[in-house]
N, C-alpha and C positions, 0 to 999 in steps of 0.2 A: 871676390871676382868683380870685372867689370859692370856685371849685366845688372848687380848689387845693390848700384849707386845710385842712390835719389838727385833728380833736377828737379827744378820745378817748371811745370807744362801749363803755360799759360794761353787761352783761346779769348783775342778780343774782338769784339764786337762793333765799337768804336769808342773813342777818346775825344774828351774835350775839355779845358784848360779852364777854370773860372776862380774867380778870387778868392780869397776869406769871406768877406762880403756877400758875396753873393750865395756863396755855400751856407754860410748862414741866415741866409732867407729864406733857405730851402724848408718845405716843409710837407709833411701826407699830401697827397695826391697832385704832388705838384710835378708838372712836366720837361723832362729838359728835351732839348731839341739837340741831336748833333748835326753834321755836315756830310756825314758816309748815308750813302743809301740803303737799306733793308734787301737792296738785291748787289750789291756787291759782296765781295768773299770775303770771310772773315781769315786772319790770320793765326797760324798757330806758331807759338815760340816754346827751345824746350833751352833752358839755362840761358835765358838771357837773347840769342840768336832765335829772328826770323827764320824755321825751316820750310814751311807750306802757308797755304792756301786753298781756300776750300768753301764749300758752301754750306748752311745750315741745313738739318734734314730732321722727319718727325719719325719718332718709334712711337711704336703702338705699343701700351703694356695692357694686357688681358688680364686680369685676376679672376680667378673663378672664384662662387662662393658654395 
């Protein structure tokens, strides 16, 4: 059946382009900077295709002991 079929659903955050070079300077605790704001909306794509928009949000998880 349709409903079956795996895509893959990917939520990004933001993107940013940087060389071999530079990817390999990278190192623990080192910081990159992107260009997207922390309050603009992240996108969700499911196979490829932008379908939404949307904003981050926090769950609480409770564990009892």
């Amino acid at each position: 059946s349709l409903l079956k079929i795996k895509v893959p659903v990917v939520v990004t955050l933001a993107e940013k382009k940087q060389s071999l070079g530079q990817i390999g300077e990278m190192g623990p605790g080192m910081i990159i900077q992107f260009e997207k704001s922390c309050e603009e909306l992240l996108e969700l794509e499911v196979g490829g295709r932008k379908i939404a928009a949307g904003e981050a949000g926090e769950v609480a998880r409770i564990e009892r002991s």
